[in-house]
Each structure stands twice: as structure tokens, then as C-alpha cells.
N, C-alpha and C positions, 0 to 999 in steps of 0.2 A: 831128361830131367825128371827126378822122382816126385812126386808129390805125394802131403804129408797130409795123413787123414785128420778127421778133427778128434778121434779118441788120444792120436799120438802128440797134436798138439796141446790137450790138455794136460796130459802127461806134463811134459817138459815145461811149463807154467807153473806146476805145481814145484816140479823140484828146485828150479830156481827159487821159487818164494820159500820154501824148506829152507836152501842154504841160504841165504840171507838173510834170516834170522838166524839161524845159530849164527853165525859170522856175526850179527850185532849182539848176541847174550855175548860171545866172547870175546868181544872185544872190550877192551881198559874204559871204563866212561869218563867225560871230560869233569874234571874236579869242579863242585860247583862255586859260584861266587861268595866269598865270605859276609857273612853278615855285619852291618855294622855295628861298632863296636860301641857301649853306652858310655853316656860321657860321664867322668867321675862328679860330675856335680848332682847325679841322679841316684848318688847313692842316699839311700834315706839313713845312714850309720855316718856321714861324714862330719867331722867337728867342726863348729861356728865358725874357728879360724882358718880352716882348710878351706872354708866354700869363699869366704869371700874372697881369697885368693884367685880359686876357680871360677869366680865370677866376672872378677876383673876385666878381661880381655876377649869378654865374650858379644855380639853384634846383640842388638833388640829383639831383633826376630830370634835369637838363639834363647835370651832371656825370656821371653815370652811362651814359646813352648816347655821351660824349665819351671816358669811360673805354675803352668797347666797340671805340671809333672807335680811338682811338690803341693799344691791344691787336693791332687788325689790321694797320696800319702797325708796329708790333716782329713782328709774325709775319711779315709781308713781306721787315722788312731780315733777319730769322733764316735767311728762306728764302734769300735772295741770300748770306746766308754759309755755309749749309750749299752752296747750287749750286759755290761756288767751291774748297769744299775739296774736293768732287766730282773737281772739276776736274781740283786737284791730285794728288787720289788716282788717280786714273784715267790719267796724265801719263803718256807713252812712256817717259821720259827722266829724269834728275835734274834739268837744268837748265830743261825745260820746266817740273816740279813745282815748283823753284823759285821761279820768275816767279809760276804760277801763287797758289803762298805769301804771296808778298809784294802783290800782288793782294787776297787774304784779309782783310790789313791794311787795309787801304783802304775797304773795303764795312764789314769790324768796325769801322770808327771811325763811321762812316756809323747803326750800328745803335745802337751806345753813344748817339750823338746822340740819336736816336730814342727810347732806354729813360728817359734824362734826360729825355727832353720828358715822356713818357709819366709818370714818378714824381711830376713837380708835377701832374697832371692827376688821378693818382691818391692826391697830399695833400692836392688841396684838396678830393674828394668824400669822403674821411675825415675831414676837418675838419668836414664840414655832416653828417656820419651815416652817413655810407655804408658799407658792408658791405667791404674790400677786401682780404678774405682771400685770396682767390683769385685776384685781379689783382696782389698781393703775391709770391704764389708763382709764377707764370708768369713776374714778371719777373725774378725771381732763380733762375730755373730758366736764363733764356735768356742772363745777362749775362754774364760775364766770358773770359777765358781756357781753353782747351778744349786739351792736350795729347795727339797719339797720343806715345805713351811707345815704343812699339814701332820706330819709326822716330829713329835718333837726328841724323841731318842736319834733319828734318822736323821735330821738337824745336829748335834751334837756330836753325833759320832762324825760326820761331814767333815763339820770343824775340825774336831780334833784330827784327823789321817788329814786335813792341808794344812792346820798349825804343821806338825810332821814331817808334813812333806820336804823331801830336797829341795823342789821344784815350788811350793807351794807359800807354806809364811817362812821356814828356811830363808828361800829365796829373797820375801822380800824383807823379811828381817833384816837380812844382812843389805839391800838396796838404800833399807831406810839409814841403815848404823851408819853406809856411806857418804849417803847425803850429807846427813848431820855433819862428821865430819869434813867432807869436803865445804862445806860453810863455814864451820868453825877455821878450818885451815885459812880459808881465802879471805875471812874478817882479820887472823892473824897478818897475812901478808899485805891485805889493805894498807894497818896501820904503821906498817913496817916501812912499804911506800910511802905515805903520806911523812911517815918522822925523818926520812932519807930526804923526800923533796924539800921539805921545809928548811933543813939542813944545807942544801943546795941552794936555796933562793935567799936564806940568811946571810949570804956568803957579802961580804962591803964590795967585792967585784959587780954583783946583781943589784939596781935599784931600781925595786919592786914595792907598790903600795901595800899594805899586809891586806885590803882589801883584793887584790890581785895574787896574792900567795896563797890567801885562801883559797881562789878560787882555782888556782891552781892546784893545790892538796886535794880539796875536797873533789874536784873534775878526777882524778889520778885515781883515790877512792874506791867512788864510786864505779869506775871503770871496773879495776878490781875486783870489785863484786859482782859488778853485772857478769862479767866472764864466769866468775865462782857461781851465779845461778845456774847458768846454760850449763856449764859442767856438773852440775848437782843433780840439776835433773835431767842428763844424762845418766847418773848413779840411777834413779829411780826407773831408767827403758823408757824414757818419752823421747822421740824423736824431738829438736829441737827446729830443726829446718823449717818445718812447715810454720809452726810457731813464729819464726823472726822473720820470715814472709810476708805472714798475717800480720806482724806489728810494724813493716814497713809499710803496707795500704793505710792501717789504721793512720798510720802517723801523716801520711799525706794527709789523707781527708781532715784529721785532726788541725794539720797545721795550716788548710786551706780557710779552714773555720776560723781558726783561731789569728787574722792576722794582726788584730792589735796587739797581742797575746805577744808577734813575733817582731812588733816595730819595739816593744818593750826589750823583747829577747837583742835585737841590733844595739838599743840605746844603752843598755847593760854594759854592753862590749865596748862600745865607746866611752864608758866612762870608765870603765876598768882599765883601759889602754891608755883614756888623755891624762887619769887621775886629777879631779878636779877637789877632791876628797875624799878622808881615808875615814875609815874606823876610829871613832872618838871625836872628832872634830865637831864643831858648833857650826850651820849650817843653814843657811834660808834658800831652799830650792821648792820649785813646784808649788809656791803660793804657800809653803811650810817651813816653821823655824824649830831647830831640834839638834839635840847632838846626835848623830850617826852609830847608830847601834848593829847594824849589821846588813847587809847587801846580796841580794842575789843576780842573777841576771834576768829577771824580771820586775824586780821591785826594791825600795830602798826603806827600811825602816828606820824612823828619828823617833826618841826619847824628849820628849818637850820637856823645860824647867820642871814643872808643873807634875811629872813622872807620866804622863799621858805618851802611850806608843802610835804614833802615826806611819802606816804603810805608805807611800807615794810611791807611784808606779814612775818605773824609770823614764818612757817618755815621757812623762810630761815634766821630769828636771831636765832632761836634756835637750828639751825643744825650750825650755825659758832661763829666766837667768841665777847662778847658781854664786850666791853669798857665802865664800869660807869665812868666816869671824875667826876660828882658830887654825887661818892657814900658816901664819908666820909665828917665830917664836915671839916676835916680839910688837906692842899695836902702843897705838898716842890716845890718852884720855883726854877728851878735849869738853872742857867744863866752861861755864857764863857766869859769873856774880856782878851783878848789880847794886851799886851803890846811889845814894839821893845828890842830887844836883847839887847839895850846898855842903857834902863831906869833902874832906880835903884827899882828890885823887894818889898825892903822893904814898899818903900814909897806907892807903889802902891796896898799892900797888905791891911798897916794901911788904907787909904785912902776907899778901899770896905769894911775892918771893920765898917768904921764909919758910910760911908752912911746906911749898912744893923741894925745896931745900933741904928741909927737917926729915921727909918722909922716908923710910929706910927701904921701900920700894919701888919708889923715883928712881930710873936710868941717868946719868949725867948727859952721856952718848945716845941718842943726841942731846942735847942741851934740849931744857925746859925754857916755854914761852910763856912770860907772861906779860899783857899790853892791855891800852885800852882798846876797845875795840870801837863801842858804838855810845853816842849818845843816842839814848832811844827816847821815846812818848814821857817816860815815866823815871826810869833811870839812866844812869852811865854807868856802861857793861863794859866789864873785864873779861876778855879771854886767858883765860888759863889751857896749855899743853903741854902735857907731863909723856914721856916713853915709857910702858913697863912694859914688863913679861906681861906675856899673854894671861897666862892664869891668875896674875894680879891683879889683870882691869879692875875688876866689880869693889876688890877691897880698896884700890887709890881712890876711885872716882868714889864712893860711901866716906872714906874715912877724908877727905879733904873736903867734901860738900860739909860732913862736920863739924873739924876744924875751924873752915872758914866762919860760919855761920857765932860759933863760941868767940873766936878773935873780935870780929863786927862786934859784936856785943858787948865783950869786954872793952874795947877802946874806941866806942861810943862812936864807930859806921853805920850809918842806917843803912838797912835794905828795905828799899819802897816798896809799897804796893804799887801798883797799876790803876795809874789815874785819869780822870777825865774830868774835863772843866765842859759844862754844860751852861751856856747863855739861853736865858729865857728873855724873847721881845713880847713886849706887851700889845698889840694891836687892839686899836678903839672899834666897838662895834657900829657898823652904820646906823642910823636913825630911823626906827622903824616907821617913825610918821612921816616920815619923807616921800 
């Protein structure tokens, strides 16, 4: 057996490690792993309507590093507008600073772009949960209009390149023009509703109080409109969500406060629904007498004779008791004359026949009553009951108290006073020497 010195074994150490590398230079290398690929919602060039698309169908956590991503892109465009008001501030010149102003403009619409992209990116990862307190306040920390107040050309010139701007009073010129119109539109179709339901609820199939038609219009309305707000200021880029959020706590706590406010709001409803009284009607409820001028679901306004407006809160008519005088078309005048003990009853009976006969306001249907009724203290009383229309009452029962009183007169009926016989006993006084 030969054995191999150690010169020869270093040799052959060496040239195996020789050829094994060249065998790995030439050999093919394994292709490496592709990088992944950016998601198109990262592009900062993508339009408003393409992202929200792209955002749709995306996890929190995917939102949320998208958030981070579009964050850096508004600190970038921040940064190019802070660079250029640099600029201007730094300017040799006025008219250099100028240019450089108007410049400003240009990049800030650039950023506004950006922060808009940015806000849907940072709605739709608050829609699935996300935390965006803080991404909320950076971006309204970096948006708008920034005046040196100290420079008053530098001031002016501002103005004017964001009056100008696309992005800038552009923008909200036409936000505002929308508004308007979308208000204006939504007042039209209120009222268009409103003349449609009214139309609906006139129909002889529906019987409906006009106190209850109204409330129906005016509820249909106002709905109307409240929609046409939240869409208008939409027109203006206010988020409206957070808003009708906030007006749902308010309104709890509100209406937790408010519960007499809401036994008012229930008695409303109930009287809207039993119709106890409509609009116009003559009316004693709630310890008040008044014609019915108009109703809400809180409260009842009455017109007293007198033209005095009384509010009565609806609970307290619908907790007591509620007097229609003009509920029916038609009501009984029921009047008393008194004649003296020594006139002759006949005469004075025929005599109120005739006048309640004669009156061209007098109903026959039902038949009018006329009797004696009482002999009283002082006279013998006739009851007279006549049926008119409702809106007649006040003229029968005035014009036959008249009548009556001229006939008496003329055919020599007394009507007594109210008398008292008073005995006086004479009692002897005791003897004081007694």
C-alpha cells in the first residue's frame, strides 16, 4: 500500500476546491423568487372612483397598511408645498415671490388631490373597524388654506391662485352652486309630495280629520327635506354619518329629558287618531275654551272669542275632558222666560210659540218645545227649545231673547224681578230692673 505524503495531499485539496467552483460559476443559478407585486390601490395617480372600487373587498388589516401608505404620499405632497412657500419666502424680489405664490397653487391642488384620495382610504378602513383617530387629525391638520397675515400682497396673491384654483374656490364654488340647488330641487319635490298626498287623503274613499291630513303632508314634507339636507351637505364633502350618529345620542338623552315633552308627543297621536276635534271647531279642553286654530303633536292652539291665542299642551286635553260645541252640524237653543204669577200662562205660551215659529232659522226637524216648565220663588218659567245649525246658535238664542222681551211688553206680560218677602218679629226687651 502506497502512502500519500502531505505535500501531495494538499495538492489534491486544492484542485478539487478549484473545480468546484468553476462547476458552480457555470452552472445556470436558480431564478429568484419574484417580488411581490404593489397593490393598485397604492397607486398615488389612481381616480377617486377606481379606489373605492379597489377598496371594497379588501380586509382591515389590508386597509390599514393602505392607510399608512396614502399618509406618506399627503406628507410628501405637504412637503412640496411647504418646499415652495420656502421658496417664496426666501424670494429676492416681489415679483420673483409672486410667481413663486402662484406656483404654491399648483402643488396645493396636487395635495388636496391626494388628501381626497387619502379620506376614502381612510372611510373605508373606519367602516370595517379601524381605529382613524389619528389619521383623521393629520389630515385635517395638513388641509386647507394657510395664510401669512403679516405680508399683505403675500395675503392677496394666496387668494387669488385659490380663488383659481381647480381644486381650490373652483372647487368649492361649484360645491356651493350644488347645495343651493340640491335644496332648491328638494323644496320643489317636498311640495310636489305634499300637493300629491293631500290629493290622496281628499279622496271620499279616506276619512281623514284635516287635523290629521295635515299632519300627514307636513310629516311627508319635512322628511323631504330632511333627506334633501344630508344630500346637500353631501354636495359640500361633509361626511354625514358621523353627524346622524351624533344626532341619534343627542336625541336619546334629549328625549330622556324631555318626557313630558314625549307624554305630550303620545297625546298628540291620540288625538290625531280618535279625532276628538278638528281645525275650526269651538272647543273647551284642558280647563280652555277657544276655536281650534291649529295643532301640533305637542300642543293645541285655541283662538278665544276675545281673539286671545291660547297654547294647551296636548296632555293635559287628553288626560280631561274635551267639550266639542261645533261637533255636530246641527245643536238645541234652550232658553227660560219668566212670567209673574198673575199673567195669563196661555197667552204667553201661544206668544213663544209664534215667535220660535216665525224665526227663519228655527229647524222644524226636530220639532221645537215650548212648555212650562217651573214655577219658581218669584216667576213661572217657560222653557223654550228651538234646533238650528250650529252656526246659528248665538243669532236664535240673541234674536228670540229680543223678540220675547218686545212681545211681553207689547201685550202687557210681566217679567218679574226676583223677590223676597222679609218678616220682621218684634221681640220685647227684658227689664233691666229685674
Amino acid at each position: 500500500m502506497t502512502r500519500l505524503r502531505f505535500p501531495a495531499l494538499l495538492a489534491l485539496l486544492l484542485t478539487l476546491l478549484i473545480g468546484s467552483s468553476a462547476w458552480a460559476q457555470s452552472a445556470p443559478a436558480e431564478p429568484a423568487a419574484p417580488a411581490a407585486e404593489a397593490h393598485p390601490a397604492e397607486n398615488p395617480s389612481v381616480g377617486p372612483g377606481e379606489l373605492e372600487l379597489l377598496l371594497h373587498p379588501l380586509f382591515a388589516k389590508q386597509l390599514e397598511y393602505l392607510t399608512t401608505t396614502w399618509l406618506e404620499f399627503v406628507q410628501q405632497a405637504d412637503e412640496a408645498v411647504t418646499t415652495k412657500k420656502l421658496e417664496a419666502l426666501r424670494a429676492p424680489n416681489a415679483d420673483i415671490r409672486t410667481a413663486r405664490l402662484e406656483e404654491v397653487a399648483g402643488v396645493r391642488d396636487a395635495r388636496t388631490a391626494v388628501i381626497d384620495r387619502a379620506r376614502l382610504v381612510v372611510g373605508a378602513w373606519r367602516a370595517k373597524g379601524g381605529d382613524v383617530t389619528i389619521a383623521e387629525a393629520y389630515l385635517s391638520s395638513v388641509e386647507g388654506l394657510v395664510l401669512d397675515t403679516t405680508d399683505g400682497n403675500t395675503v392677496l396673491t394666496s387668494v387669488k391662485s385659490w380663488v383659481r384654483s381647480p381644486e381650490g374656490g373652483v372647487r368649492w364654488g361649484r360645491n356651493i352652486l350644488f347645495f343651493l340647488l340640491t335644496l332648491l330641487a328638494f323644496r320643489i319635490l317636498a311640495g310636489i309630495v305634499g300637493r300629491i298626498l293631500r290629493r290622496v287623503l281628499d279622496s271620499p274613499k279616506i276619512q281623514f280629520s284635516e287635523m290629521l291630513e295635515a299632519f300627514f303632508v307636513n310629516t311627508a314634507r319635512n322628511m323631504v327635506m330632511a333627506l334633501g339636507v344630508v344630500v346637500a351637505l353631501s354636495m359640500l364633502e361633509i361626511e354625514v354619518g358621523p353627524f346622524l350618529a351624533a344626532f341619534g345620542v343627542v336625541g336619546f338623552i334629549i328625549g330622556f329629558a324631555l318626557q313630558d315633552t314625549l307624554g305630550n308627543f303620545a297625546a298628540g297621536l291620540m288625538i290625531l287618531l280618535y279625532r276628538p276635534y278638528d281645525l275650526g271647531d269651538f272647543v273647551t279642553a284642558g280647563g280652555e275654551t277657544g276655536s281650534v286654530s291649529s295643532m301640533s303633536l305637542v300642543s293645541t292652539t285655541l283662538t278665544t272669542p276675545d281673539n286671545k291665542v291660547l297654547v294647551v299642551p296636548n296632555g293635559k286635553i287628553w288626560g280631561g275632558t274635551i267639550t266639542n260645541v261645533t261637533g255636530n252640524e246641527t245643536r238645541r237653543c234652550d232658553l227660560v222666560f219668566g212670567i209673574g204669577y198673575e199673567d195669563d200662562i196661555d197667552k204667553a205660551e201661544a206668544i213663544l210659540q209664534e215667535l220660535v215659529a216665525a224665526h227663519e232659522n228655527a229647524l222644524d226637524d226636530p220639532e221645537p218645545v215650548v212648555r212650562l216648565h217651573e214655577l219658581a220663588d218669584s216667576s213661572v218659567n217657560f222653557v223654550v227649545r228651538v234646533w238650528v245649525k250650529t252656526s246659528d246658535y248665538w243669532g236664535v238664542y240673541w234674536d228670540l231673547t229680543r223678540q220675547v222681551k218686545q212681545r211681553f211688553d207689547q201685550d202687557g206680560i210681566s217679567i218679574p224681578f226676583p223677590q223676597r218677602d222679609v218678616h220682621v218679629h218684634h221681640i220685647n226687651a227684658p227689664d233691666s230692673s229685674e
